[in-house]
C-alpha positions in Angstrom: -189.0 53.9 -32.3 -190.9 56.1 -34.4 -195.0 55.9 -34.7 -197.4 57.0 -37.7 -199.2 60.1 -37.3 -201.3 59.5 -40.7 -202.7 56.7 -42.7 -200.5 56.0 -45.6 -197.6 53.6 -46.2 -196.3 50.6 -47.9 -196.0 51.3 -51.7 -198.3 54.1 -50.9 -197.4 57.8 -52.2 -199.8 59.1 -49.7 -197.7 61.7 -47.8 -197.3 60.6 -44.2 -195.6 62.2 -41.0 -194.0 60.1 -38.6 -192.9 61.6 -34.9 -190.1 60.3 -33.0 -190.7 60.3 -29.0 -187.5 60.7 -28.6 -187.4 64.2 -30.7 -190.6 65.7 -28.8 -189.2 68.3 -26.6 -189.4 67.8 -22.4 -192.0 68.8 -20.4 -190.8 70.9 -17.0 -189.4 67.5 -15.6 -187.3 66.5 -18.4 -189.9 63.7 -19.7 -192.4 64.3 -22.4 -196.2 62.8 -21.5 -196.5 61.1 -25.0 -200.3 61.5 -24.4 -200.2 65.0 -23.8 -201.1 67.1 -26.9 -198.4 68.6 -28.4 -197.8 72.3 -28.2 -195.6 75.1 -30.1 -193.6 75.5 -27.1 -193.5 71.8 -26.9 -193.7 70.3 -30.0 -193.7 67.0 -31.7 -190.7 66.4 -34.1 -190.3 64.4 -37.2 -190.7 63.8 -40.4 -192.8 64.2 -43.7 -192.1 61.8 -46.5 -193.6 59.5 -48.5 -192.7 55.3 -49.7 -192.5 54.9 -53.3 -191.4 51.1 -54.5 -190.6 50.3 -50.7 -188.0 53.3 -50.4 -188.6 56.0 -48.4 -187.9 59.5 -49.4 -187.7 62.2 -46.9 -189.4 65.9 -47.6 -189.1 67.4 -44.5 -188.4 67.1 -40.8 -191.0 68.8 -39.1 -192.4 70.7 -35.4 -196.1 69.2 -35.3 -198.6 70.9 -32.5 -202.6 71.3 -32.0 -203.4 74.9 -31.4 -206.8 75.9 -31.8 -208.2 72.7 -33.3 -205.6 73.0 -36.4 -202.8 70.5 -37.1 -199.6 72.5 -37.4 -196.3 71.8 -39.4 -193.6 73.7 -39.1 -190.3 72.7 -41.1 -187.3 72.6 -38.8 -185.0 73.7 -41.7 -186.4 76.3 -43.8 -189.7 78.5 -43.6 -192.4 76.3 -44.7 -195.5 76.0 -42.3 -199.1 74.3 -43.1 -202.5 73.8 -40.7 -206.0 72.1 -41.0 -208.1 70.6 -38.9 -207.7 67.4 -40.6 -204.0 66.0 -39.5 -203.7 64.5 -43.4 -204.9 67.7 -45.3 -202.3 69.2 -42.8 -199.2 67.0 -44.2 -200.9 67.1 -48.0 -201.0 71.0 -47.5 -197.1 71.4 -46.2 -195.9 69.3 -49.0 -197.7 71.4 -51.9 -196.3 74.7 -50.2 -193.0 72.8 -50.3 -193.2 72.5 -53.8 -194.4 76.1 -54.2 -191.3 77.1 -52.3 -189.1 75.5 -54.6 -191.1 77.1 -57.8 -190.7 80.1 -56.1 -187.0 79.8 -55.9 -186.8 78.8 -58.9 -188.4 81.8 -60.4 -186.0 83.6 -58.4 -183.0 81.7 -59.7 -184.2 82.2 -63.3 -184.3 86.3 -62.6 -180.9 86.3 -61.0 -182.4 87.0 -58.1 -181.2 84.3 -55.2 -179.4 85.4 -52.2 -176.8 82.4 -51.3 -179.2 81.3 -48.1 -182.1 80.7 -50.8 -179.5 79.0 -53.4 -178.7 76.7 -51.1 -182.0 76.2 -49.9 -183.1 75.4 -53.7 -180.0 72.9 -53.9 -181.1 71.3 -50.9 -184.5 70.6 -51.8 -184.0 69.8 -55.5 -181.1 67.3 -54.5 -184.0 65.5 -52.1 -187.2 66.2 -54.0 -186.1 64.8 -57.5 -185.4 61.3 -56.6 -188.7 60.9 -55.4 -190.3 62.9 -58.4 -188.2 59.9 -60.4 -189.1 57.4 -58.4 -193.0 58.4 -58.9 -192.9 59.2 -62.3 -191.2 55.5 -62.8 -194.2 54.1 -60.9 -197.0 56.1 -62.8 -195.3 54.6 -66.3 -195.2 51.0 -64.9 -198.8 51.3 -63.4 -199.9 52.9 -66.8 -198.1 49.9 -68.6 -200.0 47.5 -66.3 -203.1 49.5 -67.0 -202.7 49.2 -70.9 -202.0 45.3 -70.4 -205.0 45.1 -68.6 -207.4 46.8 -71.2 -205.9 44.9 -74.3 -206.6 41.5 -72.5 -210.0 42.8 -71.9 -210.4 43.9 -75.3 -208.6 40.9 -77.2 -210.9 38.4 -76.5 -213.8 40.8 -77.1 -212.8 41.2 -80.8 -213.0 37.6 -81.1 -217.0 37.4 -80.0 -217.9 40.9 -82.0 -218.4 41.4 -85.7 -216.7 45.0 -85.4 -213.7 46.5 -84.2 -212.9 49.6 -81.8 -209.9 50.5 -84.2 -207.4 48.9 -82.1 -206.1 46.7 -85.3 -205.0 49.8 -87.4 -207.7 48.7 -90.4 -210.8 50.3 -91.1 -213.3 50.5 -88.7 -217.0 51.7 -88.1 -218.9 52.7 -85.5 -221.5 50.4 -85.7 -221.8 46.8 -85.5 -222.1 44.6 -88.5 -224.7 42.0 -89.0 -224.7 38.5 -90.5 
């Protein structure tokens, strides 16, 4: 059973975290008080991702605990950490220093310079990054299409009622109206 941490969700690509109670660590008695706010010794675990087209694509598993006030994520796989006061600028800010970590290794890969750890770190973030970076750019073309649709309905009937055109109909147009 899992619970949202941050708004976001159905087709959204807002980044959200989710926490799993049963990944937070144990308090001293073995349970975890799900109330209790979660700390770096005891932490919150789960994961970052985002739903694009009702498919869910995983960036990160995560450590999440308050300390001073600040929202903290902590990847559980590879060095990446973020914190804010604000819990979504938190997850927005881990996910852009994901993305700078895999520039970074890429710079590094393009200089020859990757030690196998990083190489495989590259690998493994690439292989789960790039189907979402499909899956988002497929969304952005089909919501630009829609957009487009929407303007040359708009604009369609319009030429009908004016005595100019906007240059849409690939003749020659001017900028000013004409008048009977």
């Amino acid at each position: 059973m899992s619970s949202t941490l941050s708004a976001g969700g159905g087709a959204s690509r807002v980044p959200t975290a989710e926490r799993s109670s049963a990944g937070s660590a144990p308090d001293d008695e073995g349970q975890r008080d799900l109330g209790a706010v979660p700390t770096e010794d005891c932490p919150q675990v789960g994961d970052i991702g985002t739903v694009i087209d009702g498919r869910r694509y995983l960036i990160a598993t995560v450590d999440h605990w308050v300390e001073d006030g600040l929202e903290v994520f902590r990847a559980r796989d590879f060095d990446c950490i973020a914190m804010d006061e604000d819990l979504q600028i938190a997850v927005d800010l881990f996910v852009s220093n994901v993305f700078d970590l895999v520039l970074l290794l890429n710079e590094l890969a393009d200089q020859g310079q990757l030690v196998d750890d990083e190489a495989r770190l590259l690998s493994s973030l690439t292989s789960r990054l790039t189907p979402m970076m499909i899956a988002t750019k497929r969304e952005a073309t089909r919501d630009r299409s829609s957009v487009f649709r929407r303007i040359r309905s708009i604009i369609e009937p319009s030429r009908e009622a004016n005595s100019w055109q906007a240059g849409l109909s690939g003749r020659s147009t001017s900028s000013t109206p004409l008048h009977a």
